[in-house]
C-alpha positions in Angstrom: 145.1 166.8 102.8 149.0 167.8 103.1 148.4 168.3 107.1 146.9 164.9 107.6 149.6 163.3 105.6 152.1 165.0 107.8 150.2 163.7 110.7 150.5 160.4 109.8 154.2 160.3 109.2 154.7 162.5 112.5 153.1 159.4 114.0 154.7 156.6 112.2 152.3 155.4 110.0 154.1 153.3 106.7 154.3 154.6 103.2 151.1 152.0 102.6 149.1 153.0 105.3 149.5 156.5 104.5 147.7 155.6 100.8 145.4 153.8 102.8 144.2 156.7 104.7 144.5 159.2 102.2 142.5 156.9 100.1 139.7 157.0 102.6 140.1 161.1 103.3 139.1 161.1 99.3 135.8 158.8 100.1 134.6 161.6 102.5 135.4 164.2 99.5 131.6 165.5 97.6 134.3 165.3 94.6 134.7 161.3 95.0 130.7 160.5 95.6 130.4 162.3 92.7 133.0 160.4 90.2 131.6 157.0 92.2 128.2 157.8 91.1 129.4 158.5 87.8 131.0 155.3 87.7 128.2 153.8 88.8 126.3 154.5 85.9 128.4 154.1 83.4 129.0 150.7 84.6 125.0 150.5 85.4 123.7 151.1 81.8 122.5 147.7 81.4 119.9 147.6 83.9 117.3 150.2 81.7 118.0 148.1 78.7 117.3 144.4 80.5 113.9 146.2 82.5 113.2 147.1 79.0 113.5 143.7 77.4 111.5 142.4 80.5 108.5 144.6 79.9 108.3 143.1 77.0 107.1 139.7 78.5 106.5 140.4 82.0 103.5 143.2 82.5 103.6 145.5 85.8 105.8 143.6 88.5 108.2 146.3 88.7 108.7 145.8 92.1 109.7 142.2 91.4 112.1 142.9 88.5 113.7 145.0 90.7 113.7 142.7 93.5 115.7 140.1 91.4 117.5 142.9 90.2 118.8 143.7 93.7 120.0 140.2 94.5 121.5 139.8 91.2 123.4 142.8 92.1 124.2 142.3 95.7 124.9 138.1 94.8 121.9 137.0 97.0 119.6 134.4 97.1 115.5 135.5 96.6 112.5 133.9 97.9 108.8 134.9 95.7 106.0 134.0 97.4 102.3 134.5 95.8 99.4 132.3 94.6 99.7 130.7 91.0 99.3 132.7 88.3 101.5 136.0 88.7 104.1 135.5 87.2 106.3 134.2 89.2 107.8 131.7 87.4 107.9 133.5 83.5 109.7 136.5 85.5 112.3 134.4 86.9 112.6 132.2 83.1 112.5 135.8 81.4 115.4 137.1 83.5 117.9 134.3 82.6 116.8 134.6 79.1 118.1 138.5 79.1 121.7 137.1 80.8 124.3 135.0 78.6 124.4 132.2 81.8 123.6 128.8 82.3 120.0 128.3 83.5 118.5 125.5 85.5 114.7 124.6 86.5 114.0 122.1 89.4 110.8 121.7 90.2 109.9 120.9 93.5 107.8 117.8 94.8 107.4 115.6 97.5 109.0 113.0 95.8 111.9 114.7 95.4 115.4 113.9 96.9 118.6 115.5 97.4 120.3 113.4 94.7 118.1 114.9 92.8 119.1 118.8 93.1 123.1 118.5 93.6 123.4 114.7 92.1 125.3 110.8 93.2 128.2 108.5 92.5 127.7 106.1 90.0 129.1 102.8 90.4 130.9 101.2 87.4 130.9 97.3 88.0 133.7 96.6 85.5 136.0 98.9 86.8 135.1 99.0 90.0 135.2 102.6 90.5 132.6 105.5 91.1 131.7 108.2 88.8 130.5 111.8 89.5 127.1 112.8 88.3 126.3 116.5 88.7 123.1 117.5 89.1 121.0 120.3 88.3 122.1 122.6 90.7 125.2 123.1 88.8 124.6 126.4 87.0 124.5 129.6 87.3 120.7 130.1 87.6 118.6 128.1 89.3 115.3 128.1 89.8 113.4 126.5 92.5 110.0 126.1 91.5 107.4 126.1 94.3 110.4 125.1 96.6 108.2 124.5 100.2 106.4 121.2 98.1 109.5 119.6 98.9 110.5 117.9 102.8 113.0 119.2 104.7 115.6 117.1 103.5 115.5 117.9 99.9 115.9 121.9 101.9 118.9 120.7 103.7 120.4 119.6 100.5 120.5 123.5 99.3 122.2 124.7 102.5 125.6 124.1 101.4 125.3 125.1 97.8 123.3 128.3 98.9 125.4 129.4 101.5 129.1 128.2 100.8 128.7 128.4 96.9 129.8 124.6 97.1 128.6 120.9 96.9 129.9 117.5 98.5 129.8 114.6 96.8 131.1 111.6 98.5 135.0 112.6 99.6 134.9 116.0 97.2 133.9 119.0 97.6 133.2 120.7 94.0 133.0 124.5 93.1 129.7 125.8 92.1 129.8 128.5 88.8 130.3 132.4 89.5 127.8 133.6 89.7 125.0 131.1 91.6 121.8 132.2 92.6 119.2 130.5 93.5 115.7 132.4 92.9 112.7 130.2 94.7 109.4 130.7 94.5 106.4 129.8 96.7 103.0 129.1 97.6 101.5 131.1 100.9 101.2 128.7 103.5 98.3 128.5 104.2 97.6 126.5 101.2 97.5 122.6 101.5 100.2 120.7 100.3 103.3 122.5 101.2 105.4 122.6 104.0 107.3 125.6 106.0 110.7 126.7 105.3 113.1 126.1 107.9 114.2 128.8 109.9 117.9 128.3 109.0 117.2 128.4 105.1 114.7 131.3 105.1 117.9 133.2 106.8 120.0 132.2 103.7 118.2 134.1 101.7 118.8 137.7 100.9 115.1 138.9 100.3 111.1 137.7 100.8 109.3 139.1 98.1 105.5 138.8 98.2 104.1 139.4 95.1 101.1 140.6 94.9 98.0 141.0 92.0 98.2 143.2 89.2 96.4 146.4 88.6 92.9 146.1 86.7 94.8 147.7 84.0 97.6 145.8 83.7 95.6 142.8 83.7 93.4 144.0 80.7 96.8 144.5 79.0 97.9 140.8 80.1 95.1 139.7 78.5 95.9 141.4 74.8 99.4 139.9 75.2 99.0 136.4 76.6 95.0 135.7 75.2 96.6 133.1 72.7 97.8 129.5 72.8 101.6 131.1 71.4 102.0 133.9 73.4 105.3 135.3 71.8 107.7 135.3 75.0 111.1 135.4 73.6 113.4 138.2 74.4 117.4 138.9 73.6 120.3 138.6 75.7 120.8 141.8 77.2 124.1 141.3 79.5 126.8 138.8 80.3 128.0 137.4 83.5 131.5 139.5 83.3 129.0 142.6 83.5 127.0 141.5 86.5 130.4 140.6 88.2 132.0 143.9 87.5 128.6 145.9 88.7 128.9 143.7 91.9 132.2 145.3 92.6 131.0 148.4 92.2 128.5 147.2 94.4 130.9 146.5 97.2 132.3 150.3 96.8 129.4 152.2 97.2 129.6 155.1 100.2 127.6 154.0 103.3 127.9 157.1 106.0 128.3 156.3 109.5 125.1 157.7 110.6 123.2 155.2 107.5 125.7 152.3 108.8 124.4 152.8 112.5 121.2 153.4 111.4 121.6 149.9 110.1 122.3 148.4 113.2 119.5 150.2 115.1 116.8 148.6 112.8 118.2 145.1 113.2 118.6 145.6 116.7 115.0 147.2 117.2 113.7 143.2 116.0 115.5 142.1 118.8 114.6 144.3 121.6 112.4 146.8 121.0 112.0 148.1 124.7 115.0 150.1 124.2 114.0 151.5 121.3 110.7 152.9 123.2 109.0 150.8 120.3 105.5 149.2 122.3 106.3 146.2 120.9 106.5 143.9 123.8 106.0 140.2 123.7 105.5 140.2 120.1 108.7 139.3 118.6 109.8 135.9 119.3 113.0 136.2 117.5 114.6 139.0 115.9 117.6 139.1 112.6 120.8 137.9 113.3 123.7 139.6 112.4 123.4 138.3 108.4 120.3 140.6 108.6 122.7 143.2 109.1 124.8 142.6 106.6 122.0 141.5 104.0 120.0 144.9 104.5 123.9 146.8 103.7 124.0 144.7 100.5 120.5 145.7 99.4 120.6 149.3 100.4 124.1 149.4 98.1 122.3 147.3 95.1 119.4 149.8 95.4 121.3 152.8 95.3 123.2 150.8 92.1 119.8 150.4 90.2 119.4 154.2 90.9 122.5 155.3 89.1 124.1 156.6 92.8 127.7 156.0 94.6 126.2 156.1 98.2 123.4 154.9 100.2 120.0 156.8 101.5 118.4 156.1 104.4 115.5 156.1 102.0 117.4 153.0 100.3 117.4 151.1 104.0 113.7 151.9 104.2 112.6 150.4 100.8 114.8 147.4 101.3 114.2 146.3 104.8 110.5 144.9 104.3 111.9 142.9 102.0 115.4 141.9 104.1 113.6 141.3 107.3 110.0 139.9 106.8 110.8 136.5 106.6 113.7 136.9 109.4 111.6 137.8 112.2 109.4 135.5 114.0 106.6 136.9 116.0 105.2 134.9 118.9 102.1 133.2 119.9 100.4 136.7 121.4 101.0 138.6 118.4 99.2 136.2 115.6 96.1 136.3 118.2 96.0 139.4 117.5 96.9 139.8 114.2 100.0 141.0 114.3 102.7 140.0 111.2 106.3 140.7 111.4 105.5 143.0 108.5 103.6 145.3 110.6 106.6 145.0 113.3 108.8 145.9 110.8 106.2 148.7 109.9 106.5 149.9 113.3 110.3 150.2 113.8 110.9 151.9 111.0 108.0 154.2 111.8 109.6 154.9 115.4 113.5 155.1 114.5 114.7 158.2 114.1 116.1 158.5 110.8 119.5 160.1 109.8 
């Protein structure tokens, strides 16, 4: 360490920039990973306790929980999709009950209208002036209840808030609460009634999960829990929104090698052209991720390797998050759905032909 500080100096590097670089010398350290993963959990020991307090309400779903754990950890929006009836919905209610935050629940119809999520001016005849209403989507949790019922207007009217953490009204532009997320949840669709996402929102949001069915023995045990018109469904407050912010900034310091950072970029850039890749993939991708897929898949990978207690990031971590990062970012053309042909089982491809770090 003494040699490369003497390097530096020798070529005129400032007093700062030597900490700087000395400061990254240390990341590279097995010492370092091993004090940030230490860190890591002692800052992380409230994620057992709130899957804990879940389990007590929600049965199976693991893969969900830690889906909305992820985004809660890596401050992104989530999208559920899944039929009625799994839980969607009691998972998402269940989570903000187990956080100390402000909760909101907008459910989505056709009816619906922007005013209706980030609210209007009010005009006050005897004074002549206009007053602010807020609307729902002023908290900290909000959650979008079978959000594609709604046109694409009332979907534009989340762009800003999901996005920019903001809302307009009129001439001013007001702050939304730290944290904001917006968890969503909808039908497949190939139901009636509902309409598709836009291809601009779906990219705001962090992660697609598609829940799926439960296990024949979880649902026996769902039915010895919930067989009762007062299911008891009421859970403590496990963890405040300081915590979350703190873990988040952890987050944000979690290792990512080189080789797992351009590993990174090679998945991404496989949706885009995977000729070059050698993937035999040709003519089915219509559009690939842009570059907030990039930076999305980073976050989850880190938020992943967060919820397992470690400072640094696994190519196993890109694997496990990229179905979910991905699926709904990549649009596969006209040849590949004759022929059955998802952008799951694209994804499932590239990440079968990638060599991996």
């Amino acid at each position: 360490m003494g040699r490369m500080q003497d390097i530096f100096s020798l070529l005129g590097a400032t007093e700062i920039e030597q900490k700087q670089r000395s400061h990254c010398l240390k990341l590279l350290t097995p010492m370092t990973t091993q004090d940030l993963s230490n860190h890591v959990k002692q800052n992380g020991q409230w994620i057992k306790p709130i899957q804990d307090e879940m389990a007590r309400v929600v049965v199976g779903q693991h893969y969900l929980i830690d889906g909305l754990l992820t985004g809660l950890l890596a401050n992104g929006h989530i999208l559920l999709e899944g039929v009625p009836g799994l839980a969607k919905t009691l998972t998402v209610k269940t989570l903000a009950a187990c956080i100390q935050t402000g909760f909101q629940r907008i459910q989505f119809t056709p009816d619906l209208l922007p005013a209706d999520l980030v609210g209007t001016l009010i005009y006050n005849p005897r004074t002549g002036e206009f007053t602010t209403k807020q609307g729902p989507l002023f908290s900290n949790l909000i959650l979008a209840d079978e959000i594609n019922r709604a046109p694409a207007k009332v979907q534009s009217a989340l762009l800003e808030a999901m996005q920019e953490r903001q809302v307009t009204l009129g001439e001013t532009t007001y702050k939304l609460p730290d944290p904001f997320l917006v968890l969503a949840t909808q039908n497949p669709l190939e139901q009636e009634g509902v309409y598709q996402l836009p291809e601009a929102q779906l990219d705001r949001f962090l992660l697609k999960l598609k829940v799926g069915y439960p296990t024949k023995a979880e649902e026996r045990q769902i039915l010895d829990r919930m067989g009762t018109s007062a299911p008891r469904l009421n859970v403590e407050a496990i963890v405040n929104p300081d915590d979350i912010l703190r873990s988040r900034e952890i987050v944000n310091e979690i290792y990512i090698d080189d080789r797992v950072k351009d590993y990174i970029v090679d998945v991404v850039w496989a949706t885009r052209e995977p000729a070059r890749y050698k993937l035999q993939m040709e003519g089915f991708i219509r559009y690939g991720g842009s570059p907030r897929a990039t930076i999305a898949l980073t976050l989850a990978a880190k938020a992943r390797a967060f919820l397992q207690g470690r400072g640094y990031v696994t190519p196993q971590d890109v694997k496990s998050a990229g179905p979910d990062v991905l699926r709904h970012r990549v649009i596969v053309s006209y040849e590949a759905e004759a022929e059955n042909v998802t952008s799951e089982t694209v994804i499932e491809r590239i990440f079968a032909g990638l060599p991996v770090p």
